[in-house]
N, C-alpha and C positions, 0 to 999 in steps of 0.2 A: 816360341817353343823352348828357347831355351830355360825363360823363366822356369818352367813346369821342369823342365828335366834338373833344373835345382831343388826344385821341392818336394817333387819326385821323384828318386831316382828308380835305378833297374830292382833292385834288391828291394826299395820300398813296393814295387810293384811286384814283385815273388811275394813278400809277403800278404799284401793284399789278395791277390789269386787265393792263395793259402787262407787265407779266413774267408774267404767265399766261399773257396770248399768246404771248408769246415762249417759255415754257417749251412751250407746245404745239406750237410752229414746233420747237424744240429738240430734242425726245419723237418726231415724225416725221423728222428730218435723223437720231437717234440709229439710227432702225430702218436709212435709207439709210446709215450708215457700218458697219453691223453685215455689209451685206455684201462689205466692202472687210476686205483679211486684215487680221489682229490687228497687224500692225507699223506700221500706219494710226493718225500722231496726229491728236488732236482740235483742232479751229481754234481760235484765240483769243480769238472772239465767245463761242464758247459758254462756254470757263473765265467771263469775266468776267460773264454772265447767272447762274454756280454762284453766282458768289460775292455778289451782289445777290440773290440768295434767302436763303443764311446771314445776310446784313443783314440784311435784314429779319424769319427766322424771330427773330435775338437783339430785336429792335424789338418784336417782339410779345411774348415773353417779358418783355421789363421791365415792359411796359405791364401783362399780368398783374396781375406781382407790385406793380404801382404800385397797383391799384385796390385788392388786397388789402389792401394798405397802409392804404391809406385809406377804405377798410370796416372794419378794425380798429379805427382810430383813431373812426373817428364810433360807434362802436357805446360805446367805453370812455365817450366824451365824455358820450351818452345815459346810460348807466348811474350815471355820478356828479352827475347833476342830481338836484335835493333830490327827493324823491319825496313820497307823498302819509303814508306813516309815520312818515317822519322828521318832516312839519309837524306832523303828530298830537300826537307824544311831545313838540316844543319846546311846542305850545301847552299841554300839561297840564302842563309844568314847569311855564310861568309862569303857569297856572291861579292857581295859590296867591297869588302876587303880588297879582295882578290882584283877587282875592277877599277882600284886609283890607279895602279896602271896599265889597263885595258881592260874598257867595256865591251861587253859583248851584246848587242842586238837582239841575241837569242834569248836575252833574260826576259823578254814581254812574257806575261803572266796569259794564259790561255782563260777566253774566255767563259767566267763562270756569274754568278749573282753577286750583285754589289752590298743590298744590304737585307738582309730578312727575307731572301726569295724574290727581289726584285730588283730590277736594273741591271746592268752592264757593268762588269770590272773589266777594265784595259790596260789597266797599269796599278799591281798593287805598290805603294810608297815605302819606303825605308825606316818611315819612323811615326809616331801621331803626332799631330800638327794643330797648330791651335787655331789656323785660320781656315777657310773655306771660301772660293770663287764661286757661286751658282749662274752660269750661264745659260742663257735662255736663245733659243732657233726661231727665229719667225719664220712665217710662210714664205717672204720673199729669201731669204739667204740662200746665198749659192753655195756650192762646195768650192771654188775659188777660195771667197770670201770667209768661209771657214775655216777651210787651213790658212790663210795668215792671220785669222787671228789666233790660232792656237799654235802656230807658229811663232810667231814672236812675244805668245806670252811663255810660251815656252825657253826660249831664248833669254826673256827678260833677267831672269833669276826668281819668278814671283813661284814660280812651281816648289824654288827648293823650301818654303816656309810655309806652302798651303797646299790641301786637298782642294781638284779640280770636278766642280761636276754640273754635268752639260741637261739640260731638260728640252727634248727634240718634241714638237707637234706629234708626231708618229715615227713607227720603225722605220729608219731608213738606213739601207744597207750600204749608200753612199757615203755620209756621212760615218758608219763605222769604219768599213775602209781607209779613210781620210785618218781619223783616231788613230789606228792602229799602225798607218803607213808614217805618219808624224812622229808616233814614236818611239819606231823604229830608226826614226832619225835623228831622232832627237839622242838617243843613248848612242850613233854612230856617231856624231858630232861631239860628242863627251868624251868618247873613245878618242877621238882624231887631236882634240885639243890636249889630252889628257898626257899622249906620245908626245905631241910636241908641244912642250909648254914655251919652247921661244916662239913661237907664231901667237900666242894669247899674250904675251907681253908686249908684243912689236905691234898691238890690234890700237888703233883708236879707242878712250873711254864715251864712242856716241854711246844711244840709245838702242843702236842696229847692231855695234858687235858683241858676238858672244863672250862671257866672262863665267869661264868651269871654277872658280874660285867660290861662285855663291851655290854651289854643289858639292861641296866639299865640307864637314863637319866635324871639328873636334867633338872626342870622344872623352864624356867624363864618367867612368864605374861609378861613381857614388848615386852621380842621377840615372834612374832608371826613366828611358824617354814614354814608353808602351806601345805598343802597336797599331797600327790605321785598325780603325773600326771596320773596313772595307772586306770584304771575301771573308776566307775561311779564317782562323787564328792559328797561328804557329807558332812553335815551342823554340824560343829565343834565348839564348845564355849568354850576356853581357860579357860576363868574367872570361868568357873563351876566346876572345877577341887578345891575341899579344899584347902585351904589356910596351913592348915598343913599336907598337902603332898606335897613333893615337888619333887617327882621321880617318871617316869614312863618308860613302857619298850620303846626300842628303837629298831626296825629291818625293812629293806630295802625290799623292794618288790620284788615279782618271778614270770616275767613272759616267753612265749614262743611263738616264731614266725618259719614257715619255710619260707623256700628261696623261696616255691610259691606267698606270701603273699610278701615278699620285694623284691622281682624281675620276676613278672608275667611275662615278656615278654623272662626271658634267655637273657641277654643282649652280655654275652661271645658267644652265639650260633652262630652266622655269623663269627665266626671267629678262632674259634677253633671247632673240633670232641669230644674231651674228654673232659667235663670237671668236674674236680673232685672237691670237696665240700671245699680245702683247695682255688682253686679260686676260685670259684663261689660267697666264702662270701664274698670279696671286690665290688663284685656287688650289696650284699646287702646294704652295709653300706652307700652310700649316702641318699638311703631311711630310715631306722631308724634312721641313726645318725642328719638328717637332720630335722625330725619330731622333735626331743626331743634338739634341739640346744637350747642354752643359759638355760636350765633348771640342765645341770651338768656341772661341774667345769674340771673334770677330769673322763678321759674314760679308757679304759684297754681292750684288745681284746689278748682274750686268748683258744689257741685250747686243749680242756676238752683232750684230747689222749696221749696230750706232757707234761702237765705243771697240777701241784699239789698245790693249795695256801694252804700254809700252816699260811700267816700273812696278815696283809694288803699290799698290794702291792702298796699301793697309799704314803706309807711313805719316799719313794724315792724322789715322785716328788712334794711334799708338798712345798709352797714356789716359785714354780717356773713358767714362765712365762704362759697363756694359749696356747701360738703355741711352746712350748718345748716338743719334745718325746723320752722318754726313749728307748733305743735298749736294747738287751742283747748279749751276745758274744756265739756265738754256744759252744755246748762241742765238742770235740776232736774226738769223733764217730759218729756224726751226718752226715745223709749226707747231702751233698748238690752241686750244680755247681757250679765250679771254672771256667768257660770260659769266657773271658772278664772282668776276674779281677784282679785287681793288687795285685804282690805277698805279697806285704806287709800292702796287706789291712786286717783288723781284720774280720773274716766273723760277721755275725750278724743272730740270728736266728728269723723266723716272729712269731715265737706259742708264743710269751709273746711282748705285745707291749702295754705300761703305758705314757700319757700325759695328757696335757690340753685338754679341748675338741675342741679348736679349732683345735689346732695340728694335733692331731688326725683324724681330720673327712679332713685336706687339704692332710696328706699321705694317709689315705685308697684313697684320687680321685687320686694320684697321682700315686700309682700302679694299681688302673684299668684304668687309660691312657697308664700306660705302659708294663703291657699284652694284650691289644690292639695291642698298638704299634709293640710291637715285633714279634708278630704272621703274623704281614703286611709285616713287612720289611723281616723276613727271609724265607714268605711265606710258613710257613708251620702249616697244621690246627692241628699236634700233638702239645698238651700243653707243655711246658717248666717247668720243676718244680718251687714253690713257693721260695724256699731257694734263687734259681737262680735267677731268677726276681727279689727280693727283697733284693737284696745285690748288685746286676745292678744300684735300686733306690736308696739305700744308698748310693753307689761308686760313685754316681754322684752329685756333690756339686752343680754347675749350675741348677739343678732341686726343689733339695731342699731347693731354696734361701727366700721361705718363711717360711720354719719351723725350727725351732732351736732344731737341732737333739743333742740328749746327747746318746755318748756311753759308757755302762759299763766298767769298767776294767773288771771283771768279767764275769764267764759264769755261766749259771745255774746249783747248785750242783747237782751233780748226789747222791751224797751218804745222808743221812737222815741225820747224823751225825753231817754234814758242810753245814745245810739247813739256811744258816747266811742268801742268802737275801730274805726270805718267803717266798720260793716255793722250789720244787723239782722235778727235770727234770725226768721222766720217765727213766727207764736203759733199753736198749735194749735187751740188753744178755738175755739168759736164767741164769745167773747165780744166778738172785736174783730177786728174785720176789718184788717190792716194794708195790703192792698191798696188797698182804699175809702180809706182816711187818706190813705196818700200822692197816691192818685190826683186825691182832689180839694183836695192843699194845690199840689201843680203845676200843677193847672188856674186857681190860684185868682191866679195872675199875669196879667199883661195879655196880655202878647208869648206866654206859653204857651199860655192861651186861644185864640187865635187860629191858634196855626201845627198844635196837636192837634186831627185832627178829633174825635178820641173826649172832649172836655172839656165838651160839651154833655150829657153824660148825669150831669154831675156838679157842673153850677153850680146853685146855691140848694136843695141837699140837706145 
């Protein structure tokens, strides 16, 4: 209102009245001249009352378009005031900052989609990362057996240099749980070591204690790192970061897809009756691995049931070509199929497979062409085991003439002891629990004690 009482004032409004009136006085002299013949000119009063209408109808016109004016402009002004997303996203930039000396817990990212409308984000990452862990759930895995190993890969230090992400048989809301409560602990125990850096110097360099040093990143402005491909994208300003800090944390993203989500259609179904979750993932992998191309350098597909990281596993293949993939050599009791292969072939086992990402994503098509294949040719719809098949694709050179296969000398240690190439292969026997071992050599720290709830089931046994 007040606009109008500018452009109008009292006095402009007496005048108005007043040419109303006048245009009414005007409107009836118009009807008394209408009966004088047409050669009857109009008086002079009234030309000039026309033309003080035209004023004034332009007066009103500008005023319009003045307010519009200035409704435009208040409206853009509102719109570029900071809003409540934008404080959001600067506060989780400098989240990290603020957190080299105390992490807060609270920072886990609320679940939303991981990538394009699909999967689970549970921990968006601090920075893009050039590597990638795909870990795969078979039907038998327990949630025990779950959280240690996301447990100690988490521990490891392999998180602070790669994106983690998990491919479950089906939604299971145990298994999130487990994710979520892990790394809730995992940023408590970052927090703990973080306050007391004399307790992480006073730690053993084994494989079991934690080390918050490979969480920790120098910062350099000139490289710009970019952000995880994961969830939403946020608006990141390098330069805002003090100049006299020059370290922030460093850790990889958590997310989680099932095989509904990367293989809606059952691609093995025409062709085999069974099929169990150690095939079915090669039907995943041209759909995710194929989304996230050229964004990592080096991939890693590892079955959570068989294989333990206990290091980075990417330290093998550092250096070496994008289509080179690491094998590993089966242990001694593993089973596997021997039919169609030569005696003096070294077997190779598929639960730990480390390369390039090109590599990698040309053998995962190359074994689901060839459990296709062989289900056709020996017509039979029972599945063939994985060991089998995938040691059929290795013993055959002419297939893998575009990927530059590297075999280990080695197999994966069974014993903790001789866990020389960072990991440790599950032991079948009942003789030795390797779960129980490690679970109560990590409970058996201070700061771990404490931040695990499940470490009371396993002190003074």
């Amino acid at each position: 209102m007040g606009i109008f009482l500018i452009l109008f004032p009292d006095e402009h409004h007496q005048q108005i009245q007043s040419t109303n009136d006048n245009n009414s006085i005007s409107k009836k002299k118009a009807i008394n001249f209408n009966l004088f013949p047409p050669s009857f000119s109009l008086p002079s009063s009234l030309k000039s009352t026309k033309s003080v209408n035209l004023l004034y109808q332009a007066q009103y016109a500008i005023s319009i378009c003045a307010l519009l004016m200035f409704t435009i402009l208040l409206l853009f002004t509102i719109s570029t005031l900071p809003s409540t997303t934008n404080t959001t996203a600067t506060r989780e930039y400098h989240q990290p900052r603020r957190q080299l000396n105390g992490v807060s817990s609270s920072g886990r990212n609320s679940s939303t989609h991981a990538l394009q409308g699909m999967g689970t984000l549970y921990r968006r990452g601090t920075r893009a990362m050039h590597d990638l862990i795909v870990a795969h759930a078979v039907e038998s895995l327990t949630s025990h057996e779950f959280r240690l190993f996301l447990r100690l890969l988490q521990r490891s230090g392999t998180t602070a240099k790669s994106d983690l992400l998990f491919v479950f048989p089906s939604k299971s809301s145990v298994f999130d749980r487990a994710i979520r409560e892990e790394n809730d602990d995992f940023m408590k125990l970052l927090d703990q070591y973080n306050t007391n850096t004399t307790l992480s110097n006073n730690y053993s360099s084994s494989f079991s204690s934690f080390k918050p040093s490979h969480f920790v990143k120098k910062i350099d402005k000139s490289k710009h790192t970019g952000e995880p491909i994961w969830g939403r994208r946020t608006r990141s300003n390098l330069s805002e970061v003090d100049s006299a800090e020059s370290r922030r944390l460093s850790y990889g993203s958590v997310v989680g897809f099932d095989v509904e989500e990367l293989d809606p259609e059952n691609s093995l179904s025409g062709f085999l009756d069974h099929i169990p979750m150690s095939l079915r993932r090669w039907a995943c992998y041209p759909m995710i691995l194929g989304r996230v191309r050229r964004n990592f350098k080096h991939v890693a597909l590892v079955d959570m049931k068989e294989v333990l990281l206990l290091d980075d596993p990417f330290d093998k293949i550092r250096g070496t070509a994008m289509d080179s993939v690491l094998v590993i050599t089966q242990s001694s009791n593993e089973k596997h199929g021997r039919r169609n292969l030569n005696k003096a072939q070294k077997l190779v086992t598929p639960t730990i497979i480390i390369g390039g990402d090109r590599g990698v994503r040309r053998l995962s098509d190359l074994m689901l062409t060839g459990i296709v294949r062989t289900s056709i040719q020996r017509k039979r719809r029972n599945s063939e085991t994985e060991s089998a098949l995938f040691n059929q694709l290795v013993g055959n050179p002419f297939v893998l003439q575009k990927v530059k296969l590297i075999a280990s000398t080695e197999s994966i240690p069974e014993s903790i002891s001789k866990a020389n190439f960072g990991m440790v292969k599950r032991r079948g026997n009942a003789d030795v629990d390797v779960n129980y071992i490690l679970m109560k050599l990590i409970c058996s720290f201070q700061v771990e004690s404490t931040v695990y709830s499940d470490c009371y089931t396993y002190v003074d046994k």
